[in-house]
N, C-alpha and C positions, 0 to 999 in steps of 0.2 A: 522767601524761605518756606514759608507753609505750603504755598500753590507746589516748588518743587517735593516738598516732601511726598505730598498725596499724590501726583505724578510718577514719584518714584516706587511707593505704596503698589498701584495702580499697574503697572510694569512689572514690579513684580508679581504681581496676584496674577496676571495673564500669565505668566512665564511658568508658574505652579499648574496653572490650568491647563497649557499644553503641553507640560512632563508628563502629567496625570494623563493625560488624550493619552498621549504616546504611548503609554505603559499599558493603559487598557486596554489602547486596538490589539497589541501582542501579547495580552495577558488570555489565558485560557479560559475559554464560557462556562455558561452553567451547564450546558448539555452533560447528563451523566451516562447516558446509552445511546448506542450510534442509532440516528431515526433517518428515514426517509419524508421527507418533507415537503405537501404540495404547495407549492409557492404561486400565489395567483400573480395575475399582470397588474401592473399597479405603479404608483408614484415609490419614491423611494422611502417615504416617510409609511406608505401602506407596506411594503415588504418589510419596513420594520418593524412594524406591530406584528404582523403575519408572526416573524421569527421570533420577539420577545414572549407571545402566547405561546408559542410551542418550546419554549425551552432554551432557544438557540445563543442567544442574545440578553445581554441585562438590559441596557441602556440604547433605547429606541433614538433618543439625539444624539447620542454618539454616533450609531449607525450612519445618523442622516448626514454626519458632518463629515463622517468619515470617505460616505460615498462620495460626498461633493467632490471634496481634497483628490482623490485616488479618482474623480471622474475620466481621467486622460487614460485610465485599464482599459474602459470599454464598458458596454451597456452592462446593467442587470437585468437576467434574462429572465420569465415565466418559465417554468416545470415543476415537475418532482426531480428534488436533487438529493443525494447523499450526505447527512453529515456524521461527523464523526465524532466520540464523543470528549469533551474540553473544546471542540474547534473554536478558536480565538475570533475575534472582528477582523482580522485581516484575513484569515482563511475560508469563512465564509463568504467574506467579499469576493473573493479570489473562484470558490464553487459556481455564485453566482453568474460571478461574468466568462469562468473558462470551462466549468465542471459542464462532464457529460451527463445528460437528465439519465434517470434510474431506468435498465431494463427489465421491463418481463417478457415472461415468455408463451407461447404457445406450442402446443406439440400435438400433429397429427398422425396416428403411427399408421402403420403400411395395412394396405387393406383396406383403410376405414370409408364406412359410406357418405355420400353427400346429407343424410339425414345427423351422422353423425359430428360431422364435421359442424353445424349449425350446432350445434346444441353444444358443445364447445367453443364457442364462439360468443354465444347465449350465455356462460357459466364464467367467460374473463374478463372479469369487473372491470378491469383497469383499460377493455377496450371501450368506446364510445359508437353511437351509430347503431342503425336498423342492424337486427340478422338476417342473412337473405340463406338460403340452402343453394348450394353449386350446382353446376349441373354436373352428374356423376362423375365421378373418377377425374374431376380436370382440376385437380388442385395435387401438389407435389408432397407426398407425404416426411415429413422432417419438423425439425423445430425452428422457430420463425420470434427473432426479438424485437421488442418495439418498446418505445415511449410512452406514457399515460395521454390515455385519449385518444388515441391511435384511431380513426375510425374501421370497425372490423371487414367497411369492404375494403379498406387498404390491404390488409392483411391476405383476402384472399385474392386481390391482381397479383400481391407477392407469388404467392402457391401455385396461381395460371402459368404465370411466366417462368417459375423455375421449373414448371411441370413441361412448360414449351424449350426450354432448353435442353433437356437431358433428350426430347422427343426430334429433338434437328438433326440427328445421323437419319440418315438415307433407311429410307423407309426397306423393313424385310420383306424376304419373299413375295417381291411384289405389291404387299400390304400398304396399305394408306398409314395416313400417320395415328389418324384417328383407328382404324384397325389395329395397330399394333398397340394401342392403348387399349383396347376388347380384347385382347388376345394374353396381352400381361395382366388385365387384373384378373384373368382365368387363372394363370399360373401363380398368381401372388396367395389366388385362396386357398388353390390346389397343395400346395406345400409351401413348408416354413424352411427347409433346408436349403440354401444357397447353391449350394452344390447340386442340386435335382432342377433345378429350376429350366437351366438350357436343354434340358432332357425333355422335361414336362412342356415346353415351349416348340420342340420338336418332335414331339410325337400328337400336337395339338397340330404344325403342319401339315403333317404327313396326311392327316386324315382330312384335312382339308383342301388336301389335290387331289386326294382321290373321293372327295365328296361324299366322305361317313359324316356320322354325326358324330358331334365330340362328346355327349355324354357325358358330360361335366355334371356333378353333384351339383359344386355351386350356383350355377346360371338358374338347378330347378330351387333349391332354396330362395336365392331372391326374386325370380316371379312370384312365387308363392309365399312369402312374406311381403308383399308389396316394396319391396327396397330394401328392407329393412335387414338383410342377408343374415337371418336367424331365426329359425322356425320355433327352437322351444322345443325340438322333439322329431323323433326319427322322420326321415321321408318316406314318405307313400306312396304306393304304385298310382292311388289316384294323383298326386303330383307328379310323379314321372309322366302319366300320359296327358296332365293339363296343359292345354294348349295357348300356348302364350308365346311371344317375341323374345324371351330370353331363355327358354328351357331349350336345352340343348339334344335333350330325347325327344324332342317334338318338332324340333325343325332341323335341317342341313345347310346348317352357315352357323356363322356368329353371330351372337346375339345380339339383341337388337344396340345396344352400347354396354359402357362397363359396368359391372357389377361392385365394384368397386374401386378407390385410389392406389392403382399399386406403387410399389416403390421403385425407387430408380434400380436396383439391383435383378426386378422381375423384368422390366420394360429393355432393361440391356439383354436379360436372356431372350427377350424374342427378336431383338437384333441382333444377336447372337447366339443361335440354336446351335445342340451339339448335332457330332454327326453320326446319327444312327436311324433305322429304318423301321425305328418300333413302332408300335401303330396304339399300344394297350400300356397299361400300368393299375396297378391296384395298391393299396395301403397295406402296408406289412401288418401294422398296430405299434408300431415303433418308433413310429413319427418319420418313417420313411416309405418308401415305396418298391415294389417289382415291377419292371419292366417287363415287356415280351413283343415277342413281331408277330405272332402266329394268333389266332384264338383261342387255338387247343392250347397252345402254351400258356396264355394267360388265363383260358377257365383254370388251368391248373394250378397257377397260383394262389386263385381266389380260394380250391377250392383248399387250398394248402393252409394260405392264414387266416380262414375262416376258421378252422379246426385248430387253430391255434388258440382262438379266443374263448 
């Protein structure tokens, strides 16, 4: 009679013990603000320390038992994952083995140079790995998400490869592919207007069959800033006449590469120049620009919104 009793004692205390399980796995955590959480690689009994230090979780053996039991979900993974705040033992079980690890982002806007591009690269904590600088312009300018750790040359095979896909139409006017990547980051510096771009992208041809020089601002800003395409201060006649591989006053071609990453919207205008036979343009001061086919016609415009300003 005694053996059953304590037996029966004994039975019931497990039976208390696994209502209590029960109630807790489903019972909402301590967590009171939703955190982002890096979770190292580890046994199950280390991710749950990892979680009861940060908040997640009360009961580190519960975790562990929990995980056993629900083993048949599927592993627990290593990342930075999302929780949410009260997330219960069964919900973060559930992050662990199906949630997507946490995105950040990266963003190179149009224009930007290979010096720039590092030093952004350089400043996203949550990437891993050396910084290397590109070689100019051959990274695709846009925004790029990743996982913690991400090593940042990943990041930039990403930016090569989306820069080589928008680059696979059928090279223009004859142009190489790599040439029509010189030719759009002319136009990307040239104007910010979307709408001028096929303009500015065809009036950069025109003068390149008939072998003027293109006389680009920009090309002398970044010789003479070593890359770095910003002087800090007006241009000078001794930089228009310095001679170098990118000033476009100083030689008859394109220069020696890009000056910049431009965006897919400049790189479509030079596979898609409008159609007109202007040869000139100048800056209104409006953020736009005057066309002209003539010289007279466009001294005339300079000498128009010059007098404007």
């Amino acid at each position: 009679m005694r053996r059953a009793l304590i037996a029966a004692i004994t039975v019931l205390g497990s039976a208390g013990a696994v209502a209590w399980g029960v109630q807790a796995y489903r019972a909402a955590g301590p967590l009171r603000e939703a955190r982002d959480i890096v979770v190292a690689r580890g046994t199950a009994a280390h991710i749950a320390e990892q979680l009861r230090d940060a908040g997640v979780i009360r009961y580190s053996l519960l975790f562990r038992a929990a995980s056993f039991v629900t083993r048949g979900d599927g592993a627990l993974h290593a990342a930075e994952f999302h929780f949410a705040p009260g997330v219960s033992l069964l919900q973060a079980l559930d992050v662990l083995r199906h949630g997507k690890p946490v995105q950040h982002f990266v963003t190179f806007p149009e224009g930007i140079t290979a010096a720039r591009v590092a030093t952004i690269l350089a400043n996203a904590e949550p990437l891993s790995g050396d910084v290397m600088v590109p070689p100019e312009g051959y990274v695709l300018p846009q925004t790029y998400g990743f996982p913690r750790d991400t090593p940042r040359a990943d990041i930039l095979h990403r930016a090569h490869a989306a820069l080589q896909a928008v680059l696979l139409p059928a090279p223009a006017e004859g142009l190489s592919a790599h040439d029509v990547l010189v030719l759009a980051s002319l136009v990307e510096r040239e104007t910010a207007l979307p709408a001028e771009r096929p303009m500015v992208a065809r009036v950069f041809l025109n003068r390149l069959k008939l072998h003027m020089k293109l006389q680009s601002d920009p090309t002398t800003i970044y010789g003479a800033s070593g890359g770095e395409g910003n002087l800090g201060r007006e241009i000078s006649r001794a930089d228009l006449a310095r001679a170098d591989s990118y000033n476009t006053y100083a030689i008859t071609a394109l220069p020696a590469g890009p000056i910049c990453a431009p965006g897919a919207r400049a790189i479509d205008a030079v596979l898609h120049p409008a159609e007109t036979d202007a040869l000139y343009f100048v800056a209104t001061g409006h953020g736009g620009h005057a066309f002209a086919r003539t010289l007279s016609d466009h001294t005339s415009n300079v000498a128009r919104f010059r007098d404007q300003h």
